[in-house]
C-alpha positions in Angstrom: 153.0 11.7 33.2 154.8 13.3 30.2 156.8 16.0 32.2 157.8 16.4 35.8 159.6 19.5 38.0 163.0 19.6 38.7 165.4 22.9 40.3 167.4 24.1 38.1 170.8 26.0 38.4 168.8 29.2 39.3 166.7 27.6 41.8 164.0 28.2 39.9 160.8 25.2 39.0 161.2 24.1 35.7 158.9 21.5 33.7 161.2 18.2 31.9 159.8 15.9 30.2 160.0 12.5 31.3 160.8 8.9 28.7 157.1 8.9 27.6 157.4 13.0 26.9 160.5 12.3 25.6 159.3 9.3 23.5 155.9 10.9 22.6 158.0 14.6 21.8 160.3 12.6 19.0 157.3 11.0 17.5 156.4 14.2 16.7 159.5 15.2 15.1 159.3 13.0 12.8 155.5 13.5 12.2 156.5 17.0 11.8 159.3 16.0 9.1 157.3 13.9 7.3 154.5 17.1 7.0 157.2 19.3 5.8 158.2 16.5 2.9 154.6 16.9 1.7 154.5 20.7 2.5 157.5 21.1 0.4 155.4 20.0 -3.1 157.8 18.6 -5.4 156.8 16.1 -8.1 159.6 13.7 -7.7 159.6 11.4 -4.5 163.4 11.1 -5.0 163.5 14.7 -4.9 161.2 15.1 -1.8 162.9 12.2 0.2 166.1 14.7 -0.4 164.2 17.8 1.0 163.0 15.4 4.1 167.3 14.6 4.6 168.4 18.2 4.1 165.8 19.1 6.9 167.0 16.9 9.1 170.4 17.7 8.7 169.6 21.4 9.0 167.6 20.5 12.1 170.3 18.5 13.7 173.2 20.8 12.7 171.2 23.9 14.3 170.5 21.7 17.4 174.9 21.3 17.8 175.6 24.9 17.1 173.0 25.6 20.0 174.9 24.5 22.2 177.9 26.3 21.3 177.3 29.6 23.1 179.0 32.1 23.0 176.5 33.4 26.0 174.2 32.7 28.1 171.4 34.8 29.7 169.7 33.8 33.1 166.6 34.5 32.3 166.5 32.6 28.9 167.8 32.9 25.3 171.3 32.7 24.1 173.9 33.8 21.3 175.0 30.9 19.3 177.5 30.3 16.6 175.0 30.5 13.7 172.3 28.6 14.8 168.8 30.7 14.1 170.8 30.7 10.0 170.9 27.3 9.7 167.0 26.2 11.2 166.1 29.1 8.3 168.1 27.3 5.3 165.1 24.7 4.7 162.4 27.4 4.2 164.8 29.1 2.1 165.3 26.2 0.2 161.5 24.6 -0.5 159.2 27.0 0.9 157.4 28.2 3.2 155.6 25.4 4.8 158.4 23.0 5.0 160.1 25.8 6.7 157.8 26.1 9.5 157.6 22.7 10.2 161.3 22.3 10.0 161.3 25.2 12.9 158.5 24.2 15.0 160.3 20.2 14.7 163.4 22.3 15.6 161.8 24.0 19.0 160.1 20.2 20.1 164.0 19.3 19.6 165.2 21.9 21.7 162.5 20.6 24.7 164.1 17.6 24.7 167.4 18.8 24.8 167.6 21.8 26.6 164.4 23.1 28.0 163.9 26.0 29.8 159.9 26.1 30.8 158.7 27.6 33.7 155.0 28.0 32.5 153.2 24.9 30.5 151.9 27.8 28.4 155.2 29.5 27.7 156.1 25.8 25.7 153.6 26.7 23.3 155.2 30.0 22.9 159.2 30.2 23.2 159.3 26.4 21.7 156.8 26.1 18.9 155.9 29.6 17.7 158.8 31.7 18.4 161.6 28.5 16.9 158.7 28.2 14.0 158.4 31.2 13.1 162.3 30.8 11.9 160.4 29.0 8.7 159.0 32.8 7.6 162.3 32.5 5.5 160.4 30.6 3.0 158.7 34.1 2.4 161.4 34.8 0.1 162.6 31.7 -1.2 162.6 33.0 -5.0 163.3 36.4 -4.0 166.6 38.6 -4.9 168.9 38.2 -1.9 166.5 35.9 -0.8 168.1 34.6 2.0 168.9 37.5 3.7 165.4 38.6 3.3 164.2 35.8 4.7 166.3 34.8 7.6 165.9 38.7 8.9 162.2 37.7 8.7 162.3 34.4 10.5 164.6 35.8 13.1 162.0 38.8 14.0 159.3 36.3 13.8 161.0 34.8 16.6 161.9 37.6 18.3 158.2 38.7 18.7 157.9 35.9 20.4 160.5 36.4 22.7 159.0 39.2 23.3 155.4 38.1 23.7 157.0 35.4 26.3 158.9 38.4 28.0 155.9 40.2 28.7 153.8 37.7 29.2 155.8 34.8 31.6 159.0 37.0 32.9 157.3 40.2 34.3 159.5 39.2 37.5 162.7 39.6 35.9 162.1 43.0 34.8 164.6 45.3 35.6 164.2 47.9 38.4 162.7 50.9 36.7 161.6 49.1 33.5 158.0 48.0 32.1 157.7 44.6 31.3 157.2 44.8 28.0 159.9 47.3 27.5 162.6 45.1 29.3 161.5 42.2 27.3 161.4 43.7 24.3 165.6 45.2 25.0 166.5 41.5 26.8 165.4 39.8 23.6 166.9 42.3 21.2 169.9 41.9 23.0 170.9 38.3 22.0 168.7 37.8 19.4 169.6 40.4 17.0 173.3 40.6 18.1 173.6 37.3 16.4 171.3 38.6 14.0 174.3 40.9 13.2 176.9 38.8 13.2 175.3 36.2 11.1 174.5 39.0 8.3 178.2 40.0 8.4 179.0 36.2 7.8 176.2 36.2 4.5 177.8 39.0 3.1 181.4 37.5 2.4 181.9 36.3 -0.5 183.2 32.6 -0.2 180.1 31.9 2.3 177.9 33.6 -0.2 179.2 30.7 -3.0 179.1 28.0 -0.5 175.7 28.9 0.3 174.7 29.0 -3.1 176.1 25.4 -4.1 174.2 23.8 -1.0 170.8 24.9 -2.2 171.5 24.2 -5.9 172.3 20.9 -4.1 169.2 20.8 -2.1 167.2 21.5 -5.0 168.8 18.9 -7.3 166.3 15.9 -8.0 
């Protein structure tokens, strides 16, 4: 078996994976990886072994500031220190496609770490789609405040997920009064765009604008 069920905190079922989920969910990071190297389309292997590194680093250092939150919800989702901006630098950087996989290898990442899966279903959805959907950043890699744009996109990419997941796994948890889809749709706005907010005050200061700027001109170097 690749999962089993455990109580957590809440006392409610949740799905873990066991070693073989574990085992066979990190083979497919690094199949994931590998597809975003190739996705990314740069002439140069030098160059695309580079883009494979700064995706793994981006993946990993979004994985640590995960887990610093700042807080919690019961029900799911979290506000981080700056996580959602980093999982969105890679599309930024190369693209489009190497930014999804980057944020779909991300979400597998986050299964193994720190899942939260009540429904087999809502894997596919809160893990894959809404963490992948961080790669729509590569919509606007070329573009004039470019990664602004694009991490706005990638973070309400994910947040229709939420959403979707809301409505569609969490109809429980709906507050006294409230549709589902309306609570879902205020419970996910509530942590995901208040780091939305704080990470777009963060872009617009200057020193983190430069910083920013150097790292991608690094990213990009062959």
């Amino acid at each position: 078996m690749f999962y089993e069920t455990v109580t957590n905190e809440w006392g409610e079922l949740t799905y873990v994976p066991t070693v073989p989920g574990n085992i066979l969910l990190a083979g497919l990071i690094l199949i994931l990886l590998l597809a975003a190297m190739l996705l990314a389309g740069r002439k140069s292997r030098r160059l695309s072994v580079r883009q494979l590194a700064f995706c793994a680093v981006a993946i990993a250092l979004g994985t640590v500031l995960s887990h610093l939150k700042l807080f919690r919800f019961p029900s799911g989702g979290s506000i981080t220190v700056f996580s959602m901006l980093v999982v969105c630098l890679p599309g930024y950087w190369f693209g489009l496609g190497a930014g999804l996989m980057t944020g779909i290898a991300y979400g597998v990442l986050q299964i193994l770490i720190d899942p939260y899966i009540l429904f087999p279903a809502q894997l596919i959805v809160d893990y894959l789609l809404a963490f992948g959907a961080l790669g729509l950043s590569g919509l606007f890699t070329n573009s004039r405040h470019g990664l602004v744009k694009g991490y706005l996109a990638g973070v309400s990419g994910r947040y229709l997920f939420a959403v979707l997941s809301g409505w569609l796994f969490f109809s429980t948890y709906a507050w006294e009064g409230w549709s589902v889809l309306s609570y879902s749709l205020v419970y996910n706005g509530i942590y995901i765009y208040a780091e939305a907010l704080a990470t777009i005050l963060l872009l617009s200061l200057p020193p983190v604008k430069s910083a920013l700027a150097r790292v991608k001109k690094t990213a990009l170097t062959p």
